[in-house]
Every structure is written in C-alpha cells, then in structure tokens.
MIDOSE-1310 file (N, C-alpha, C; in nm, 2 decimals, decimal comma, always signed):
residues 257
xxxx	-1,50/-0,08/+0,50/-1,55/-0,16/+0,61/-1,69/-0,14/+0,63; -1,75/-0,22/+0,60/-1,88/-0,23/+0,66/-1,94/-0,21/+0,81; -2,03/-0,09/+0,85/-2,08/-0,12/+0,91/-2,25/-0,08/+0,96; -2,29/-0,07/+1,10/-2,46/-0,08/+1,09/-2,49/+0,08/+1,14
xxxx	-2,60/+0,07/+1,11/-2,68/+0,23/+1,16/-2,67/+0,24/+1,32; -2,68/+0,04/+1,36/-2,72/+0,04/+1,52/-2,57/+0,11/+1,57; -2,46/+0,06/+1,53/-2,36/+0,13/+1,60/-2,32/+0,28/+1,62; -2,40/+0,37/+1,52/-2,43/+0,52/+1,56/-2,51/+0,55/+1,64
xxxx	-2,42/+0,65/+1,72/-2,53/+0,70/+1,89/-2,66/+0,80/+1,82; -2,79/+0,78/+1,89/-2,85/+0,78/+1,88/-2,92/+0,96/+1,91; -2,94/+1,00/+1,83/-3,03/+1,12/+1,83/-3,11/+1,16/+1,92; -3,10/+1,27/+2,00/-3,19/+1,31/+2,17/-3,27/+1,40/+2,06
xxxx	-3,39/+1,44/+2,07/-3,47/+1,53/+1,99/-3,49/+1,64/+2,12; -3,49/+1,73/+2,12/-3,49/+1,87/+2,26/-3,66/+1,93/+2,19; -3,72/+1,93/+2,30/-3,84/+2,03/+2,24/-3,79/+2,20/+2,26; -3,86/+2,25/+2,19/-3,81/+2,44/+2,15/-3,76/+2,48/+2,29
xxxx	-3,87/+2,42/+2,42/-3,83/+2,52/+2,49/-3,65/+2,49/+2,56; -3,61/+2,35/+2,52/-3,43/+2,32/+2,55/-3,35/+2,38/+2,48; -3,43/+2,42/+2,35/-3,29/+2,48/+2,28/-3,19/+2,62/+2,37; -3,06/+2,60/+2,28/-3,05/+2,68/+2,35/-3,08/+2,84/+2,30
xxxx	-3,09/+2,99/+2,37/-3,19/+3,09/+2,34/-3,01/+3,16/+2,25; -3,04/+3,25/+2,09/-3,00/+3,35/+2,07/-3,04/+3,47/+2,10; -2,95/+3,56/+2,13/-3,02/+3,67/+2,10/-3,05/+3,75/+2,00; -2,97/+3,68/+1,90/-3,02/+3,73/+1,67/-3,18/+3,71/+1,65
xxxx	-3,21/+3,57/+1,76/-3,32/+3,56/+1,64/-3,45/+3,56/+1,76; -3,58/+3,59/+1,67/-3,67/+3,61/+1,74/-3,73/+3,52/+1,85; -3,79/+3,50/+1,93/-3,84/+3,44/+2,08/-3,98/+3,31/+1,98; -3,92/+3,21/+2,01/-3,98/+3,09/+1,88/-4,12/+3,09/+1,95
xxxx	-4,25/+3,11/+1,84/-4,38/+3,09/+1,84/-4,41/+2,94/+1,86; -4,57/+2,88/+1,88/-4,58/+2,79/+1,86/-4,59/+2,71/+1,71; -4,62/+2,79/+1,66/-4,60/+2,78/+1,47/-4,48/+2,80/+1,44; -4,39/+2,81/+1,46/-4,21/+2,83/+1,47/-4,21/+2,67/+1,52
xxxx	-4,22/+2,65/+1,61/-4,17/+2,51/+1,69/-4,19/+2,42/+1,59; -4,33/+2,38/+1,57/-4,36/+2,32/+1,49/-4,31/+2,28/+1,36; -4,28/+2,42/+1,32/-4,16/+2,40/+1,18/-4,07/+2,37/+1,21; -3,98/+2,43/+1,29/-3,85/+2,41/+1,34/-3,84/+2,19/+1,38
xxxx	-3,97/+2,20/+1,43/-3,96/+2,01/+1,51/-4,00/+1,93/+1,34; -4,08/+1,95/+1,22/-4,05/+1,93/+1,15/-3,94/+1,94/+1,04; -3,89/+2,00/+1,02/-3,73/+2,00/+0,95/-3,63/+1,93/+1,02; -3,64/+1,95/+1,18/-3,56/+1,85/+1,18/-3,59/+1,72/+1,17
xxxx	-3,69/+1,69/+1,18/-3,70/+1,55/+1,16/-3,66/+1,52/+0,98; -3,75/+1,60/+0,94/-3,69/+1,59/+0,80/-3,55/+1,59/+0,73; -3,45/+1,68/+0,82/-3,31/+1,62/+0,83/-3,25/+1,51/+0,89; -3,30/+1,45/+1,02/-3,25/+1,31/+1,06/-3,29/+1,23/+0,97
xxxx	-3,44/+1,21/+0,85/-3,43/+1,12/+0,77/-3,39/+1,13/+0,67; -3,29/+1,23/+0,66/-3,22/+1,25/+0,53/-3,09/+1,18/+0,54; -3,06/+1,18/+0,67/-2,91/+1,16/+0,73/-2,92/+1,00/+0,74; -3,05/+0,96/+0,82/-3,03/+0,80/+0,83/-3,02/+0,74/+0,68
xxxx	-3,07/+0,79/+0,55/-3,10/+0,75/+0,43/-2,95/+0,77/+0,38; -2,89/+0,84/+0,39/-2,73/+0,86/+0,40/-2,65/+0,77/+0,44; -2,69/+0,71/+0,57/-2,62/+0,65/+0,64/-2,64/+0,48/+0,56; -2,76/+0,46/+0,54/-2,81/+0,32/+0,48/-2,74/+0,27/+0,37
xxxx	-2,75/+0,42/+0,27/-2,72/+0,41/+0,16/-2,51/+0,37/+0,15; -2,43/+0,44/+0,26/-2,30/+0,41/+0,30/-2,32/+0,25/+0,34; -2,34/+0,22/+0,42/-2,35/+0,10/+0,47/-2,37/-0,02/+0,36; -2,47/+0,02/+0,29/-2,47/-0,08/+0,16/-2,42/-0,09/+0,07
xxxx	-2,31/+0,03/+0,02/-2,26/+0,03/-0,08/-2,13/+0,00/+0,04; -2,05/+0,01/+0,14/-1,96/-0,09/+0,18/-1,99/-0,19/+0,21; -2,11/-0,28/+0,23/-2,10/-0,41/+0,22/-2,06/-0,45/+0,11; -2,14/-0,41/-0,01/-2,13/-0,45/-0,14/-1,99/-0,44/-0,16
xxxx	-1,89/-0,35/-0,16/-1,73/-0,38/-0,18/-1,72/-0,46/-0,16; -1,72/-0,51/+0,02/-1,67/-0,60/+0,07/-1,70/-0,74/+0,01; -1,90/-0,72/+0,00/-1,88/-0,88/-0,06/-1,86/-0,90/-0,22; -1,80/-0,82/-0,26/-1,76/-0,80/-0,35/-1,60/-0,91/-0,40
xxxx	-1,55/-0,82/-0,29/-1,37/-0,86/-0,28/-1,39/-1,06/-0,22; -1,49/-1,06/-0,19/-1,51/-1,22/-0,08/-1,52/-1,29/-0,25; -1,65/-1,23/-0,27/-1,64/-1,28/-0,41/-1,56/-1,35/-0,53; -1,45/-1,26/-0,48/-1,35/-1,25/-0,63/-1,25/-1,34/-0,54
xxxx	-1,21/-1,38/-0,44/-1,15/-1,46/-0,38/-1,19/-1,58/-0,36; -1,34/-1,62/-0,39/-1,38/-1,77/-0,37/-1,37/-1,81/-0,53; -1,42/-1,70/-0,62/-1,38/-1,76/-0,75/-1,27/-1,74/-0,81; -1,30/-1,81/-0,95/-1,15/-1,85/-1,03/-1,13/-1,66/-1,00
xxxx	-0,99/-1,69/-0,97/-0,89/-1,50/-0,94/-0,85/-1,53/-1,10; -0,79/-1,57/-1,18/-0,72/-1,58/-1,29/-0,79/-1,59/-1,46; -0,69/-1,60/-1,50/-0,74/-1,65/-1,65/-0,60/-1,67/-1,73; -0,65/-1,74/-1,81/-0,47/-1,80/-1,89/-0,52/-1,75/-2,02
xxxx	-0,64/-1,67/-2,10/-0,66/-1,64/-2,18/-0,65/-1,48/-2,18; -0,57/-1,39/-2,23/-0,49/-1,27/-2,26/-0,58/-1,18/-2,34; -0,61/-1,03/-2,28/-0,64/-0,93/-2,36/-0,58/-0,83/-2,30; -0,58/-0,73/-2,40/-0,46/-0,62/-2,45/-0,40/-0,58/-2,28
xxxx	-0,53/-0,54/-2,21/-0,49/-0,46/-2,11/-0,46/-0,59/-1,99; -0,45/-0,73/-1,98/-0,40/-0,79/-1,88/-0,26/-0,78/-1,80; -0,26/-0,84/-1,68/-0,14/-0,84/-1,64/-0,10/-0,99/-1,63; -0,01/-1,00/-1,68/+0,07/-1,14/-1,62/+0,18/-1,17/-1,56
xxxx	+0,11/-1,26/-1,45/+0,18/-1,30/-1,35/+0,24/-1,47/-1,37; +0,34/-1,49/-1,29/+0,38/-1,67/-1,25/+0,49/-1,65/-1,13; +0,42/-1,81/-1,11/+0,41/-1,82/-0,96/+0,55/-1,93/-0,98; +0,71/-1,89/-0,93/+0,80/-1,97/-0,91/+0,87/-2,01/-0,78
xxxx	+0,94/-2,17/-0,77/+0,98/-2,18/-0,69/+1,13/-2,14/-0,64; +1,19/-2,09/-0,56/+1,30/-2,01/-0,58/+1,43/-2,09/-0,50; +1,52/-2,10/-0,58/+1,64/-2,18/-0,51/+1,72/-2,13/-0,40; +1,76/-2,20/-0,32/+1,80/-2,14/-0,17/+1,92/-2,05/-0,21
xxxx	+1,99/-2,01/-0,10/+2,16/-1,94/-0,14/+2,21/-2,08/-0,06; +2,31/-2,06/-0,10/+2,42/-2,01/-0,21/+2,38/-2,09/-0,31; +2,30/-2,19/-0,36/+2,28/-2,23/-0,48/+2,19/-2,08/-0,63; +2,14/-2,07/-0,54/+2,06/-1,95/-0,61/+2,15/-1,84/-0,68
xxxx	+2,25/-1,81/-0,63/+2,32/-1,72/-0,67/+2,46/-1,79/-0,76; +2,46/-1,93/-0,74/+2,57/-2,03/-0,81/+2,48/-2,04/-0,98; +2,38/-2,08/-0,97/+2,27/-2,07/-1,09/+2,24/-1,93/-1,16; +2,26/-1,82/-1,13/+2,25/-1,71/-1,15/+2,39/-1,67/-1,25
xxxx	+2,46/-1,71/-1,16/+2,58/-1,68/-1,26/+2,63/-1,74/-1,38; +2,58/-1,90/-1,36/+2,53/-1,98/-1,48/+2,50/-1,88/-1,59; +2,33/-1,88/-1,54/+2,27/-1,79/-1,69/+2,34/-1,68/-1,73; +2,35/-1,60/-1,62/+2,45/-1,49/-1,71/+2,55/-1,47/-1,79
xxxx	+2,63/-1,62/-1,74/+2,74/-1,68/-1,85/+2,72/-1,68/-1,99; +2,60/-1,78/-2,00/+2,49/-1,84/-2,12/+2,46/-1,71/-2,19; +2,44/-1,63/-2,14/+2,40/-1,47/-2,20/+2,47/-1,40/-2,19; +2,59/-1,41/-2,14/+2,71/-1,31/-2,20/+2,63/-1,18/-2,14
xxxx	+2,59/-1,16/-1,99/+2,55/-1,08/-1,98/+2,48/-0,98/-1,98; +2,37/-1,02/-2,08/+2,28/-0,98/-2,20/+2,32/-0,97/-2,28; +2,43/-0,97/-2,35/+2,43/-1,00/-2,53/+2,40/-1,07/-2,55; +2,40/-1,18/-2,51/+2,37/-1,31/-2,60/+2,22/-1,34/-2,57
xxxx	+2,16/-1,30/-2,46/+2,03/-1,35/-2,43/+1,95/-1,28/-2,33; +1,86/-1,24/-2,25/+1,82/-1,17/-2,14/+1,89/-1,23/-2,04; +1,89/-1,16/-1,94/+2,00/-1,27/-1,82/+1,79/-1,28/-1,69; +1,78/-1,34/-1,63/+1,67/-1,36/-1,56/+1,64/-1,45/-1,39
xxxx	+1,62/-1,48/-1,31/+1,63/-1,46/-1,16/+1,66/-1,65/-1,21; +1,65/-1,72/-1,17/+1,68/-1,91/-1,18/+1,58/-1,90/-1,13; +1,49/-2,03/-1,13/+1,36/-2,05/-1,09/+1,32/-2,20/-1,13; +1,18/-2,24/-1,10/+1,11/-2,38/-1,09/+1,01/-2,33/-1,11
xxxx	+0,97/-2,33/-1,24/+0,80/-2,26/-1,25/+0,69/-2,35/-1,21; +0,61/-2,31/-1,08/+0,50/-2,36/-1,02/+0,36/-2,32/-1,14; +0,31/-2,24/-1,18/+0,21/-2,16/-1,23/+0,29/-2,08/-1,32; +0,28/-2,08/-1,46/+0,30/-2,01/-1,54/+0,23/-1,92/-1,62
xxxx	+0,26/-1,76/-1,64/+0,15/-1,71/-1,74/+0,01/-1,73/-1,71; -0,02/-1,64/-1,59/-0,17/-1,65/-1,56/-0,20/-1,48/-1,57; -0,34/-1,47/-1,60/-0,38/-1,33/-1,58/-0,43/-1,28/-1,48; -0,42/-1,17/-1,49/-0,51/-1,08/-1,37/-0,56/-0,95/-1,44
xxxx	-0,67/-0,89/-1,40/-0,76/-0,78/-1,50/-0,73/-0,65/-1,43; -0,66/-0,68/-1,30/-0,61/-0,50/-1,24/-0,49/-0,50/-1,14; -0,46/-0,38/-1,09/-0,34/-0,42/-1,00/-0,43/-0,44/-0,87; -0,54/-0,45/-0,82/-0,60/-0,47/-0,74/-0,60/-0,61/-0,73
xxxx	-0,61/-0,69/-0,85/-0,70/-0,80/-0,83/-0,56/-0,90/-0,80; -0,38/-0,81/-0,83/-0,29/-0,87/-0,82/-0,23/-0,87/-0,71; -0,31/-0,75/-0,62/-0,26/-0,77/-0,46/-0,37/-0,90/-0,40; -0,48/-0,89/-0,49/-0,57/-0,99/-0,40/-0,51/-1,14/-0,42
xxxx	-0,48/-1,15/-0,54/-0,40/-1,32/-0,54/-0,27/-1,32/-0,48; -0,20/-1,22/-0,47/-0,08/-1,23/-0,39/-0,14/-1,25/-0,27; -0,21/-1,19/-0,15/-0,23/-1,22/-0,02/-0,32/-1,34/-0,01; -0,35/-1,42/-0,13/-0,41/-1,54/-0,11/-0,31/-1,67/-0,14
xxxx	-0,23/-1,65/-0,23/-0,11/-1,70/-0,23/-0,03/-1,72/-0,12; +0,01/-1,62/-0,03/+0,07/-1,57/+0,07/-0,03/-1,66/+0,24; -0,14/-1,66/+0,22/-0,18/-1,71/+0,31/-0,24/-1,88/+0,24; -0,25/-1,89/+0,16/-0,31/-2,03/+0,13/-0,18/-2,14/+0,13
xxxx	-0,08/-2,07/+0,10/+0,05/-2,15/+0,06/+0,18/-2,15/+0,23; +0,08/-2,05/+0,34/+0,18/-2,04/+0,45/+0,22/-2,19/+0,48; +0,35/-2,20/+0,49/+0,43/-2,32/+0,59/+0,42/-2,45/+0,50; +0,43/-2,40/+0,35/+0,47/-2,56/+0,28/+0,56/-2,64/+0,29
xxxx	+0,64/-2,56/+0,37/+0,74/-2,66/+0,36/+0,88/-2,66/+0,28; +1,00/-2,76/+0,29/+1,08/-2,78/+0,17/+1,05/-2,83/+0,05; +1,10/-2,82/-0,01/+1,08/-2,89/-0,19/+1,17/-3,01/-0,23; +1,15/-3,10/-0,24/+1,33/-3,17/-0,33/+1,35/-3,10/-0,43
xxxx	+1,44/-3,09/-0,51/+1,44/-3,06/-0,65/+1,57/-3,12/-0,69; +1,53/-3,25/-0,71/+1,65/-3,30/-0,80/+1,70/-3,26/-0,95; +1,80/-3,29/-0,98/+1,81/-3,23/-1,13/+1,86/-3,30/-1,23; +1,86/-3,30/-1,39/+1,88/-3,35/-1,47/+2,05/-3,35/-1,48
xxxx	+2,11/-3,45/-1,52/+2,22/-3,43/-1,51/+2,30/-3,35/-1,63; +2,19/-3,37/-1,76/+2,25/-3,30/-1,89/+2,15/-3,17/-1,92; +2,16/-3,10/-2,03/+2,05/-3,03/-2,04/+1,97/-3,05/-2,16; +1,84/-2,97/-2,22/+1,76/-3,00/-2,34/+1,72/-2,87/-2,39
xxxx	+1,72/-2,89/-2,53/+1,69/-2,77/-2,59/+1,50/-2,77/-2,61; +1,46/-2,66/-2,60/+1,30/-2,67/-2,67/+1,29/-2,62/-2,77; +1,28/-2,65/-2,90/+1,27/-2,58/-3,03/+1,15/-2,55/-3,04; +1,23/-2,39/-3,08/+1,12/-2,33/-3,14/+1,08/-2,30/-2,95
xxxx	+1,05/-2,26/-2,90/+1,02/-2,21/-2,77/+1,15/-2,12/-2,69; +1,13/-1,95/-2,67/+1,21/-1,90/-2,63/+1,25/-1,94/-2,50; +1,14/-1,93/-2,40/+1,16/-1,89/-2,26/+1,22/-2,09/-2,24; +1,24/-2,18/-2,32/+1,30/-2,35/-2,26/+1,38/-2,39/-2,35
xxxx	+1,49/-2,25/-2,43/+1,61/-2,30/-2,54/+1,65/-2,36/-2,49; +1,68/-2,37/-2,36/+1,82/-2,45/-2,28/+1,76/-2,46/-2,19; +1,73/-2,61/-2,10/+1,67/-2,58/-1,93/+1,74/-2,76/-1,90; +1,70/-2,76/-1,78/+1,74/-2,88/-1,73/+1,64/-2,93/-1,65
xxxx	+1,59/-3,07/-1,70/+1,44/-3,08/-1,57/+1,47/-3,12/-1,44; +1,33/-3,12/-1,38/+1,34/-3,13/-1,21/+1,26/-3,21/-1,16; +1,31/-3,29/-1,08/+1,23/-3,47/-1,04/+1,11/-3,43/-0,98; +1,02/-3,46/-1,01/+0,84/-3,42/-1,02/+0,83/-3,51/-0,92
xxxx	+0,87/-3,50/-0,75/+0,81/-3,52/-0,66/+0,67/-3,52/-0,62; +0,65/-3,53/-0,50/+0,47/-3,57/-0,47/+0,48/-3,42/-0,41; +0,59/-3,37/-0,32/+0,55/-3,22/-0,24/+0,57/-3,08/-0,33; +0,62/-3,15/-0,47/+0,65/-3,03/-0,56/+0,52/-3,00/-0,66
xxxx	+0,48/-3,17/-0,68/+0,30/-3,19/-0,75/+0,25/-3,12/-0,62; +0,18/-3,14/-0,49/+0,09/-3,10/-0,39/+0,17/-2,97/-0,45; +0,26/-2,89/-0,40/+0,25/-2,72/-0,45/+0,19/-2,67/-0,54; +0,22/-2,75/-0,64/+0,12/-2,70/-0,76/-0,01/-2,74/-0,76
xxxx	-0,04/-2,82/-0,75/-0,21/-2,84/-0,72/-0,27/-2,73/-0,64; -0,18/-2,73/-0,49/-0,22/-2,64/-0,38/-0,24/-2,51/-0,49; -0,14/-2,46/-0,54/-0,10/-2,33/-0,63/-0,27/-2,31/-0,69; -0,25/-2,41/-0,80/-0,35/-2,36/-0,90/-0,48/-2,33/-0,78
xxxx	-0,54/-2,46/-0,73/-0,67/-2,48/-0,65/-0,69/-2,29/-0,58; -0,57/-2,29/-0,52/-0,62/-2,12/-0,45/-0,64/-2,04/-0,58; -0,56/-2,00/-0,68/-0,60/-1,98/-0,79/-0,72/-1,96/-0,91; -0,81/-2,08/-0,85/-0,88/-2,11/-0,93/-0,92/-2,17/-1,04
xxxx	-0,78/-2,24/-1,06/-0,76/-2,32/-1,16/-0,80/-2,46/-1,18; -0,78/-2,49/-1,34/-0,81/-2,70/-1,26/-0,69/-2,74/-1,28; -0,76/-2,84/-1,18/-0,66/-2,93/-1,10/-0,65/-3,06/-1,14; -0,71/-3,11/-1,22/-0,74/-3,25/-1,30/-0,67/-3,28/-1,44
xxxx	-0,68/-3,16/-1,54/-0,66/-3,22/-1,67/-0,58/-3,11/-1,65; -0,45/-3,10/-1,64/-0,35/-3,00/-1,68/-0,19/-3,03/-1,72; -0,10/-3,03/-1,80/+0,05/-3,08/-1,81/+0,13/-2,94/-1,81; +0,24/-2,97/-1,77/+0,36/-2,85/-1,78/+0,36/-2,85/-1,91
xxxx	+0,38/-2,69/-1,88/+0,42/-2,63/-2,04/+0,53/-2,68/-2,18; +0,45/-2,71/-2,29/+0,58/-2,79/-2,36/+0,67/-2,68/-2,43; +0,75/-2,76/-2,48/+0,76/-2,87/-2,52/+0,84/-2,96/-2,40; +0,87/-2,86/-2,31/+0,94/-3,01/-2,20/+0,82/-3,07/-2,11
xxxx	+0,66/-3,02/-2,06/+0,56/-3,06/-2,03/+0,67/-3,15/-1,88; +0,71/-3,13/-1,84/+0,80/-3,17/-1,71/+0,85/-3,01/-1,64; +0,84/-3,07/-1,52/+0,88/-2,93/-1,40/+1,06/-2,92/-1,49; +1,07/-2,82/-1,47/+1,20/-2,76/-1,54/+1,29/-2,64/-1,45
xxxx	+1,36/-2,59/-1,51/+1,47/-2,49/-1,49/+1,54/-2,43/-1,60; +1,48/-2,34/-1,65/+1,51/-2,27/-1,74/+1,66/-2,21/-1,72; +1,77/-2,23/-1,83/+1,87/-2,19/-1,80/+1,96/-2,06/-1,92; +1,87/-2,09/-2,05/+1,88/-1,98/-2,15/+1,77/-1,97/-2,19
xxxx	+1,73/-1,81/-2,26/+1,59/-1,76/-2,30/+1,67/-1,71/-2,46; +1,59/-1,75/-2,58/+1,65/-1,69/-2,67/+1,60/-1,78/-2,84; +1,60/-1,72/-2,89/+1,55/-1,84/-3,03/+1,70/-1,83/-3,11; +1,78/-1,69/-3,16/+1,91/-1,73/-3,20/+2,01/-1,74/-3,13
xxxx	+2,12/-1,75/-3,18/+2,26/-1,80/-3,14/+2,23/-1,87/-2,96; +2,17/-2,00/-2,96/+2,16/-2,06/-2,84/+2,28/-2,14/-2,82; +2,35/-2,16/-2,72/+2,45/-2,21/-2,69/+2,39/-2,37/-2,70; +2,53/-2,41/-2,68/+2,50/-2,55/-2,70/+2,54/-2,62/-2,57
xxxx	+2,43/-2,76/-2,57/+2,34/-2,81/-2,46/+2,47/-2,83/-2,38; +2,59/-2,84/-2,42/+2,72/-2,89/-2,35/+2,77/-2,78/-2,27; +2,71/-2,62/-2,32/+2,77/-2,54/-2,23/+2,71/-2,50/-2,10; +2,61/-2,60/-2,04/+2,55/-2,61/-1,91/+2,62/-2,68/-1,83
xxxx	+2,62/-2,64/-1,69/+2,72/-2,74/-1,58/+2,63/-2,78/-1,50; +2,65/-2,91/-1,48/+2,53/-2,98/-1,43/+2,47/-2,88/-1,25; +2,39/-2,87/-1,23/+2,33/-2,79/-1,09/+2,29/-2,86/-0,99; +2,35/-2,89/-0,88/+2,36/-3,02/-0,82/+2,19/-3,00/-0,74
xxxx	+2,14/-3,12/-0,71/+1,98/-3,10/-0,63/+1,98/-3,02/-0,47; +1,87/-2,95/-0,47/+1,86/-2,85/-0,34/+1,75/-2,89/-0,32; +1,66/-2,84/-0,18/+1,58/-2,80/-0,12/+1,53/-2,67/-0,16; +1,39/-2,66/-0,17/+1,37/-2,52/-0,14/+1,26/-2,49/-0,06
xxxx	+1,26/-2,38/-0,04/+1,14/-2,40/+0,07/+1,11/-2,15/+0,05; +1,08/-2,14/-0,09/+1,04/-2,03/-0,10/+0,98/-2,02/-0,25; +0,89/-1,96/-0,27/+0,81/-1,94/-0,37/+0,80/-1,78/-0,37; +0,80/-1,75/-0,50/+0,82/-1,58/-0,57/+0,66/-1,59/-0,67
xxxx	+0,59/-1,45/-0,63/+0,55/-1,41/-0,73/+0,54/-1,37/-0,82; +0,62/-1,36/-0,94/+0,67/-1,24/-1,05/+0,54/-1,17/-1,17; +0,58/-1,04/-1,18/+0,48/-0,96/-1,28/+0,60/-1,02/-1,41; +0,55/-1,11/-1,48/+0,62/-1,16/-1,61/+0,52/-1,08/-1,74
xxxx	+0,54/-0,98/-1,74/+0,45/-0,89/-1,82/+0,55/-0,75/-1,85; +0,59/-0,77/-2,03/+0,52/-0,85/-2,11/+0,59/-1,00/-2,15; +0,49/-1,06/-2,19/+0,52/-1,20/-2,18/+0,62/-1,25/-2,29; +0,69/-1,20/-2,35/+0,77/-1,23/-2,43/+0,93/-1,21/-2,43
xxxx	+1,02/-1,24/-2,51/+1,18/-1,26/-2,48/+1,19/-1,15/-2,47; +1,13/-0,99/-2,57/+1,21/-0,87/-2,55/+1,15/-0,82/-2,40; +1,06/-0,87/-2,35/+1,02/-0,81/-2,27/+1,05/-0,89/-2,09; +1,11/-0,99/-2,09/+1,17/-1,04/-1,97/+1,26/-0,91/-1,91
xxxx	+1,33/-0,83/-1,97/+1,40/-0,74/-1,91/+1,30/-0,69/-1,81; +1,18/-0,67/-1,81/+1,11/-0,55/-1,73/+1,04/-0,67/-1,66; +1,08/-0,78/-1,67/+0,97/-0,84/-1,52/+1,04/-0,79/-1,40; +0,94/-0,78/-1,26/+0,96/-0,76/-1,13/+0,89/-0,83/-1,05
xxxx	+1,00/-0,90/-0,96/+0,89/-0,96/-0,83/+0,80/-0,88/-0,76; +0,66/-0,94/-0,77/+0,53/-0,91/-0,69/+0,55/-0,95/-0,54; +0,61/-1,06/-0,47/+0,61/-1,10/-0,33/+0,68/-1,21/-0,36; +0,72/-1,25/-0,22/+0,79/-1,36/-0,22/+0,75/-1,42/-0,03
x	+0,71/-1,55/-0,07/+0,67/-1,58/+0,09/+0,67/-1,74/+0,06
C-alpha cells in the first residue's frame, strides 16, 4: 500500500540542553552539541531518504498491478512455463450432476476416457505468466462478470463427433443466444481479448458441451441421451493445465462466481 511522508508524525528536534542527562557519559560541551545536533540531522535525512525511497517503490507495485489489469491480462500463445486457464459456464443441479453421470458412463469411469466436470466453454485455453497474475484475472472476472444473470442453454437434440479433436469427440451444441454471446464478449473484453474477429473453437466453431474427451475407442454418437435445455446462472474458472487429454486428470477449479 502506498503511502506519503506527510502522514508520518513529525520530528521535535530538543536542543542539548532537553536531552535527557546520563550519568555514563560526560556533561556535553558546546563542540559536543554541535556534533551531537549534526548527526542527528544527518540521521533524519537518512530516514526521510528511506522513507521516499519505500513510498516509491510501493507506488510502483501498486501502479504496477492497475497496470496489468487495464491491459490485455492474457495470451492464447503458450510458452513452456505458462499457466492455462478457461473460463466455463456451469450447469445448475440437478442437471449438473444428471450430465456428469452421462460422461462418466461414456468413460467407463476412466477407462475408456478422462471423466471431467460438464460445462459450456465461455473462454477457452487462455494464458497467464504467474500464479499472481491468475489471482488477478480471477478477481477481475469475479467482479467484472458480478450479477450476469441466467443463461438459456438450449441443446442439440443428437450429438457430433470432431475428428481428429480430443477435448469435441463427442459433444452436443448449445443455442448461441444474445445473453450467452454478451457473456462472452463481456468475458473476453475484461480479459483483454478481441472482441470483433473471433469464432468458437473448431471443429464445431459453435458454443458446445463437450460430452467425451478421447481420440480412440470413441463411443458412438448414439450412445448420448439427449440433455434437456437449463438455465444457468454460474460461471467456473478452471486451471486446464496441462492442456491436453493425458493431462485433464489434474485440472482444478480456480473460482467459481
């Protein structure tokens, strides 16, 4: 936290003869005072230069952190040491947990496939450079996205395969409303993302529902039961890192608001 010199109480200087008297040390000369009223002075501007130098190096944090919150927080371009995050919409109960047992069917519990939370991916696979910078987009998330509201989420009545694409073998899409577009716009824009030239991830490039993750033995499109349309009105952060099929086991939600 930043703050000013003015708000530190202020220094009384005592001439020799207020100090108060030991009896260790000798009875102070006028050539003693003198030195004694120079050093200190020479320590108060050692102290104020101390103090300056705190004060400026906590502004600088601070406008530091302002910084990194008015610009792009993200990147969708990956190096070794990133973290990645995505930003989902999460289905109410009891549907949520009726879809859940879905996939775990489809995966045979993990044998056949990772089993993983149901979801409506808002923001997918974005980065972040620290675990700092992943609390900072979570409480901006958290307060840019307060009180959105419900969602529709209608659903496809059959399902579709994505070939050749793990995380959309099997999914079923979801009716791309105007308050499910406004979330994601809203999403990216706090983000820092654009908001103009962008399409959902293909090969289905449509809001979806992933319902198997897997490149072999994918069930077939018949072994999905249709998921009847909900409301939702909650969005999850997830650490989806690492970003690939062996590694969905170890994602964990970052917040949920």
């Amino acid at each position: 936290t930043a703050f000013s010199i003015e708000d530190q109480p202020l220094l009384e200087l005592k001439s020799a003869t207020e100090l108060p008297a030991f009896s260790s040390f000798p009875r102070p000369t006028l050539g003693h005072t003198q030195n004694t009223f120079l050093t200190t002075m020479l320590l108060l501007t050692c102290g104020a230069l101390i103090l300056v130098s705190l004060a400026f190096l906590s502004y600088h944090r601070a406008s530091a952190l302002s910084t990194l919150g008015s610009k792009q927080l993200v990147s969708t371009e990956r190096t070794t040491d990133d973290i990645t995050l995505s930003l989902w919409l999460m289905p109410p109960q009891p549907a949520r947990d009726t879809i859940a047992a879905q996939i775990n069917a489809l995966a045979q519990n993990g044998k056949r496939g990772p089993v993983f939370a149901p979801h409506v991916t808002v923001v997918g696979a974005f980065k972040c450079k620290s675990e700092e910078e992943v609390q900072i987009v979570a409480e901006k998330l958290r307060d840019g996205l307060a009180g959105f509201g419900e969602i529709p989420c209608g659903t496809s009545a059959v399902a579709y395969a994505g070939k050749g694409a793990w995380n959309q073998a099997l999914y079923i899409t979801v009716e791309l409303s105007a308050p499910l577009m406004n979330l994601c716009q809203k999403s990216r824009a706090l983000l820092g993302m654009d908001t103009d030239d962008w399409t959902f991830p293909a090969p289905a490039t449509y809001p979806h529902m992933s319902m198997f993750y897997g490149i072999d033995d994918v069930p077939d499109k018949s072994e999905v039961y249709t998921v009847k349309p909900f409301y939702s009105h909650e969005v999850s952060l997830w650490r989806t890192d690492p970003p690939s099929l062996q590694g969905v086991s170890q994602w964990t939600e970052v917040a949920t608001f």
